[in-house]
C-alpha positions in Angstrom: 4.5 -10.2 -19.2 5.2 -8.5 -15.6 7.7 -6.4 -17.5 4.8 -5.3 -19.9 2.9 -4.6 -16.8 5.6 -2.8 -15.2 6.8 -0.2 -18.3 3.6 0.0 -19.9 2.3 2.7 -18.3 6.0 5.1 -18.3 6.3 4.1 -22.1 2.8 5.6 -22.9 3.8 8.9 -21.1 6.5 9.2 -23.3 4.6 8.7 -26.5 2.2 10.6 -25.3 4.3 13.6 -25.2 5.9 12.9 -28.9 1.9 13.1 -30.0 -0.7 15.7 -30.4 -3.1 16.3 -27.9 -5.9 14.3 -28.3 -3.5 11.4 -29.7 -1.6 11.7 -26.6 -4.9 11.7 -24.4 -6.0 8.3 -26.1 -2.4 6.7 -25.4 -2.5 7.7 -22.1 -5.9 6.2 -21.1 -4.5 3.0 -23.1 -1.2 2.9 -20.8 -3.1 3.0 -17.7 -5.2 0.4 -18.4 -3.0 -1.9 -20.2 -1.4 -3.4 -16.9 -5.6 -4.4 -15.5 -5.8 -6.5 -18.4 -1.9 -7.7 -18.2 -2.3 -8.2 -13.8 -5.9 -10.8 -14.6 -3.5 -12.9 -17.2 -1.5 -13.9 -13.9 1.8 -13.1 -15.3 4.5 -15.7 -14.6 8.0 -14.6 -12.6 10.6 -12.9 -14.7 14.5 -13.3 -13.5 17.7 -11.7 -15.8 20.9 -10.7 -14.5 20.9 -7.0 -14.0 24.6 -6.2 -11.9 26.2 -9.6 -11.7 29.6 -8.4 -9.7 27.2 -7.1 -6.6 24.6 -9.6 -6.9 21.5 -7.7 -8.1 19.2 -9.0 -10.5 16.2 -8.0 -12.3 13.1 -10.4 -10.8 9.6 -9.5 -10.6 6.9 -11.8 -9.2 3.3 -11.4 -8.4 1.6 -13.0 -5.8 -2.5 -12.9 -4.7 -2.1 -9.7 -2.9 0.4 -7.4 -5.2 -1.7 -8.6 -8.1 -5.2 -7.2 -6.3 -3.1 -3.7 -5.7 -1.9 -3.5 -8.9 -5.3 -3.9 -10.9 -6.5 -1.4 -8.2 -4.0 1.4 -8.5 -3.9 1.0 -12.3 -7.9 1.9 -11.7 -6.6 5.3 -10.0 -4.5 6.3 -12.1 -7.4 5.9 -15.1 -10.0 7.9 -12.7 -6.7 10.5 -12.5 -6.9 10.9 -16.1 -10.5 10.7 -16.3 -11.3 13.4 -13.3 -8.8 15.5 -11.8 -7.6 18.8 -14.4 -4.3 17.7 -15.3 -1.8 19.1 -18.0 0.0 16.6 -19.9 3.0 17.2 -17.3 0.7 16.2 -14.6 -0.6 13.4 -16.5 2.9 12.1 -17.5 3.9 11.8 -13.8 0.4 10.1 -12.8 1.8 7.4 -15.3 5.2 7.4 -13.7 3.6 7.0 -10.2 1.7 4.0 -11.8 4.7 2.3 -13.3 7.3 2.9 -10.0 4.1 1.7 -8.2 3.7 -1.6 -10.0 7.5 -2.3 -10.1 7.6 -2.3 -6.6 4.8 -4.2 -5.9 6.4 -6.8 -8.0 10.4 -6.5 -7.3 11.8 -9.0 -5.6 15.7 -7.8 -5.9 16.5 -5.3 -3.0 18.2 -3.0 -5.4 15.3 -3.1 -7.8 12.9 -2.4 -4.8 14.7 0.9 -3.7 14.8 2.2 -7.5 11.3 1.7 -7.9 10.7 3.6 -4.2 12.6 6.1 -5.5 11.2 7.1 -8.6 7.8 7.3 -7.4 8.7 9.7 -4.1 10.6 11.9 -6.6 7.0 11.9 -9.3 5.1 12.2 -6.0 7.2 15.0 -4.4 6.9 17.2 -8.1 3.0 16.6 -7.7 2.3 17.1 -4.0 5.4 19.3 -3.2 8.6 19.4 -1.3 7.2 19.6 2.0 5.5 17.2 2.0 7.6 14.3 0.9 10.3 15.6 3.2 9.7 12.7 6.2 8.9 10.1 3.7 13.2 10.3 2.4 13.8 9.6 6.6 12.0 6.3 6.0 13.5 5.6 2.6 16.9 5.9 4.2 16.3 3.7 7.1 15.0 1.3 5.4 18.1 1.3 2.7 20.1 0.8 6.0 18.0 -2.0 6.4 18.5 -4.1 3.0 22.3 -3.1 2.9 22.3 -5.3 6.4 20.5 -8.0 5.1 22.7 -7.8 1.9 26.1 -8.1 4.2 24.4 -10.6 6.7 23.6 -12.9 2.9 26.6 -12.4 1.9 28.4 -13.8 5.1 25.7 -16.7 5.3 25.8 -18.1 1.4 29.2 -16.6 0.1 28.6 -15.0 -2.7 27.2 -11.2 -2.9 23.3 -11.4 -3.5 20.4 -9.0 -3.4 17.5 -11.2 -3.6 14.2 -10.9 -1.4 13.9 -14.1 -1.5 17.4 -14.8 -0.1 17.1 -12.2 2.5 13.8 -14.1 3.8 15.8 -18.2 4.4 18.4 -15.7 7.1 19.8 -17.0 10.0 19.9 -14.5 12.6 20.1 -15.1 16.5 17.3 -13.8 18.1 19.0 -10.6 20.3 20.2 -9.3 16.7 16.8 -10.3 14.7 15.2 -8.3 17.1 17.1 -5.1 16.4 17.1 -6.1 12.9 13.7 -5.5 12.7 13.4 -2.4 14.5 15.7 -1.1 12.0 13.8 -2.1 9.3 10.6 -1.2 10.7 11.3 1.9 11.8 11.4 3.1 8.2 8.0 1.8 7.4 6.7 4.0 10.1 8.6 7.1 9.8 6.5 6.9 5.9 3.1 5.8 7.3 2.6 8.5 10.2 5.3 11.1 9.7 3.2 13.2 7.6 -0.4 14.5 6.9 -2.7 14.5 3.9 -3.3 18.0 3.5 -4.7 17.6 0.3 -5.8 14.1 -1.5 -5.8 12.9 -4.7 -5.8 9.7 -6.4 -2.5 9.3 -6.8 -1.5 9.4 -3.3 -4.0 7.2 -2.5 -2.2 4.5 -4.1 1.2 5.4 -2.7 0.1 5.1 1.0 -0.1 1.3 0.9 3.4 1.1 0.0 4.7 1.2 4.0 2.3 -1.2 5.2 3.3 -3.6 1.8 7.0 -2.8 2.8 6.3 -3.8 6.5 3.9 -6.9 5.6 6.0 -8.3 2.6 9.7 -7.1 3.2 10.3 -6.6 6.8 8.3 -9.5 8.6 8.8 -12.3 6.5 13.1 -11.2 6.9 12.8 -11.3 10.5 10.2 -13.0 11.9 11.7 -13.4 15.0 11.8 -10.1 15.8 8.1 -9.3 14.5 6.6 -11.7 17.3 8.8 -10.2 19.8 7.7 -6.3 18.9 4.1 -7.4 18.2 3.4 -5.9 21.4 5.2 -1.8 20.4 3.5 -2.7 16.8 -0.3 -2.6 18.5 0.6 0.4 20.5 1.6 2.0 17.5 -2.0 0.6 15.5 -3.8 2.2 18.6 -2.0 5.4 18.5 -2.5 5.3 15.0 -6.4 5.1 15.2 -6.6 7.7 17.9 -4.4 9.9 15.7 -7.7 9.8 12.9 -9.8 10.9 15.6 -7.7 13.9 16.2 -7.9 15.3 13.0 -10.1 13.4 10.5 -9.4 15.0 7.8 -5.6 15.1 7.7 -5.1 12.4 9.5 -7.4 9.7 8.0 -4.5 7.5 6.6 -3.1 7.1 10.3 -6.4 4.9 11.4 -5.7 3.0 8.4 -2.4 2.0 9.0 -3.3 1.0 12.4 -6.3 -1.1 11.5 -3.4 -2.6 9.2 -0.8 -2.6 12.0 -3.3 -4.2 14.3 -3.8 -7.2 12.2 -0.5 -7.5 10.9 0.8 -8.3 14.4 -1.8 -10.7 15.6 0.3 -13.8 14.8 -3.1 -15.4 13.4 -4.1 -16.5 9.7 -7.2 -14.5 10.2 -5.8 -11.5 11.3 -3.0 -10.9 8.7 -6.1 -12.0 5.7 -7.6 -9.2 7.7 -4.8 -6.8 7.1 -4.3 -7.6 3.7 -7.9 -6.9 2.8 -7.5 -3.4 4.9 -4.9 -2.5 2.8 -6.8 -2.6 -0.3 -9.7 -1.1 1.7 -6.6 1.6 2.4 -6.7 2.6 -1.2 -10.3 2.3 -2.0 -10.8 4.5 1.1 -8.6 7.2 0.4 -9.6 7.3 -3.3 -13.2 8.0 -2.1 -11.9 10.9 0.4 -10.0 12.0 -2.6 -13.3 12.0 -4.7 -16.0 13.3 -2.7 -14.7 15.7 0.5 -16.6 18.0 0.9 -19.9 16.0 -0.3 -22.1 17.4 -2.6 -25.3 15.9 -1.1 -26.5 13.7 1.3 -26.3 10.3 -0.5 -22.5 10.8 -1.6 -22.3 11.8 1.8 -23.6 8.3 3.1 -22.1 6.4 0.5 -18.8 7.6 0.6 -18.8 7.4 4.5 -19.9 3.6 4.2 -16.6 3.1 2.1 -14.5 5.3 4.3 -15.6 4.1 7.7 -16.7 0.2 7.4 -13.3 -1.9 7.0 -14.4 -5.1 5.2 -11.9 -7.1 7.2 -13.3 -6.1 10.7 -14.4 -9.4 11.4 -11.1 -11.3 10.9 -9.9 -8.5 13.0 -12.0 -9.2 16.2 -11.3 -13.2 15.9 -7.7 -12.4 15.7 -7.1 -9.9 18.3 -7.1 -10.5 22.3 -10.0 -9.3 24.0 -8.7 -6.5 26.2 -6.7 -5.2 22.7 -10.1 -5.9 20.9 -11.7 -3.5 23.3 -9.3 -0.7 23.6 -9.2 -0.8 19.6 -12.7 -0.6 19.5 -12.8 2.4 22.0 -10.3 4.5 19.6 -12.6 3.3 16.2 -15.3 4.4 17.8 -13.8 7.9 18.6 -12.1 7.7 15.5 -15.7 7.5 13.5 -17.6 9.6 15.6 -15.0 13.2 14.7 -15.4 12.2 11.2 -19.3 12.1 11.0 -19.1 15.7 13.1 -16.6 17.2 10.7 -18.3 15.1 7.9 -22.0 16.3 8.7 -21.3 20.6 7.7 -19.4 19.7 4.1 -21.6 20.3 1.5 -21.1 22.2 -1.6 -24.5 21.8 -3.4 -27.9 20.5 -3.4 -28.0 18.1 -6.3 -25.2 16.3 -9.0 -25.8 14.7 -12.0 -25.6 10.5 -12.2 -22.3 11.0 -14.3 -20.6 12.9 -11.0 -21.7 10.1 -9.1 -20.1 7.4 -11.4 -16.8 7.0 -9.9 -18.0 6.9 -6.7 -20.7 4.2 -7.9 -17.7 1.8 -8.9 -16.1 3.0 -5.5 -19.0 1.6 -3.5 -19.3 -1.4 -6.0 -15.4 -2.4 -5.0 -16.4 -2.1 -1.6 -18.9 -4.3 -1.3 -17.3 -6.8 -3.8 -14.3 -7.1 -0.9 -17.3 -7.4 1.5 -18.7 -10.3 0.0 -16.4 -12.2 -1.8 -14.1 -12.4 1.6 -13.7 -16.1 1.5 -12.6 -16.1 -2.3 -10.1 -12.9 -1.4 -8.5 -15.8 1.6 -8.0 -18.2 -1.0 -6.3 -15.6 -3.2 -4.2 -14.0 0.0 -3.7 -17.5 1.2 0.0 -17.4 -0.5 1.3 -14.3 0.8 -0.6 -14.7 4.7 0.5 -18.8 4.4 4.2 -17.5 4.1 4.0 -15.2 6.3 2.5 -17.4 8.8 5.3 -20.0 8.1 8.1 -18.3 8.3 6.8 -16.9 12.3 6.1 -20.9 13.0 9.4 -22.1 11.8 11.6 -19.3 13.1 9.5 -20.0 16.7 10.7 -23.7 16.2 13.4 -24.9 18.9 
């Protein structure tokens, strides 16, 4: 099943091109949506040999949190279709995004992983242009140094050549060398999430910019935890700089608050702060989608509305219960900044007095998401609960003398 909800998507591009054009339109709106229904089934893990003589494997799993981004960036790419003018070109890459997307968010073979990365930079870089993806191949790099040292360092420790996630995550490393580990493979992460500005958005990208904070939460951390506890400190001066970096320029620069909101949480060392992250990266997407969708405002309301969704993370209060007061306050100093440029520029961009209900539709089931992560924040612990108990875990244990 996760290899339905994996393929599904890039399969359906290429039928859609061997089809007419309405035939193919149909197909593609089928593709898209054929991995939400696949994702709520709760696909079980799927492991086959893939390069036995180095090790790599073909595994996908899902877990509470890759499940709730995949159902949400298969929504994207659907609202792609439905709303922004694409040629079947355009479309067909929209679909490959999805699929590289999904496949990531579900590898659990290091080789696998980097494939996936890989073939949605190079959709993303046709769609959004050279230029712009140039910085995000810096992080890619790094982090490929990264998993080709956890590869030798598993190889030394078990004696046999392996590329499993999971394997890389029961390491032994002292704690001088898990320390640099982990700036090596967090410095890729980073390089991705503030080395370059969102010019223009679209719906697309909006699901691709979770990927360095899911990198950093799922890949990097839970490798060396050691080393995450010991940078926590550099990784909420980053989160901070990150926020103040919104404020600067809110409209190219909106991701960067995100990620540090993200960052912020991530490093608390508490169960409710990395819940908090968790649900701030889904607010990521749902955020950027809306920005995507409705800058410049057509009127008032969308204005409100959409600002409600951008602004409001629904994980703020796990956020102030996790963080130390004196952070809590400097954070809330640079959100406040942060929110303040946005209103200004937001308050002079609109492009006409009134829109009919069908305009306002997508950004109807924007706001609904919204306040379904709002309210339904203990159900979303239970269903993180998995990914922030391992994560959680693996700090405690390495910690233990």
């Amino acid at each position: 099943m996760l290899s339905l909800l994996v393929w599904v998507p890039a399969a359906g591009s290429v039928l859609s091109l061997l089809s007419g054009e309405r035939v193919g339109r149909g197909i593609r709106f089928a593709a898209a949506a054929a991995p939400i229904a696949i994702a709520v089934l709760g696909p079980a893990r799927v492991t086959h040999p893939w390069i036995p003589s180095i090790g790599a494997s073909y595994e996908l799993a899902m877990d509470g949190l890759s499940g709730l981004l995949s159902v949400l960036i298969s929504l994207l790419a659907l609202l792609a279709l439905a709303l922004e003018p694409l040629d079947r070109k355009t479309a067909t890459l929209v679909l490959w995004i999805q699929s590289a997307l999904l496949g990531l968010l579900c590898a659990r073979d290091a080789l696998l992983l980097l494939v996936f990365l890989g073939i949605a930079m190079t959709c993303l870089m046709v769609r959004e242009g050279r230029g712009f993806f140039s910085i995000q191949w810096v992080g890619f790099a790094l982090l490929s140094g990264f998993l080709v040292l956890c590869y030798q360092l598993a190889e030394a420790q078990t004696g046999f050549p392996t590329s499993s996630i999971d394997r890389f995550e029961s390491l032994v490393a002292f704690p001088s060398f898990a320390g640099r580990a982990f700036l090596l493979g967090a410095a890729g992460p980073v390089i991705m999430m503030f080395g370059s500005f969102t010019k223009e958005s679209s719906l697309s990208l909006a699901g691709y910019w979770v990927v360095p904070t899911y990198l950093l939460l799922r890949l990097v951390s839970c490798v060396f935890p050691v080393g995450a506890s010991e940078y926590a400190p550099l990784m909420f001066a980053l989160g901070l700089l990150g926020i103040a970096s919104a404020g600067l320029s809110p409209r190219t620069r909106m991701v960067h608050g995100y990620h540090g909101l993200v960052l912020l949480g991530m490093f608390s060392l508490r169960s409710s702060g990395v819940d908090a992250a968790q649900i701030e990266m889904i607010h990521l997407v749902l955020a950027l989608a809306t920005l995507a969708l409705c800058w410049p405002a057509r009127t008032r309301l969308e204005a409100f509305l959409g600002g409600v969704v951008i602004l409001v993370p629904p994980g703020a209060s796990g956020l102030v219960r996790a963080l130390p007061r004196e952070l809590l306050v400097v954070a809330g100093l640079a959100y406040g900044w942060w929110v303040l440029r946005f209103l200004r520029a937001r308050s002079r961009q609109f492009r006409q007095p009134e829109m009919p209900f069908s305009g306002r539709a997508p950004l109807v089931l924007l706001v609904g998401l919204w306040l379904a992560l709002v309210l339904s924040r203990p159900a979303l612990s239970v269903m993180l609960s998995d990914s922030t108990g391992k994560i959680i875990h693996a700090r405690v244990t390495s910690e233990e003398p």
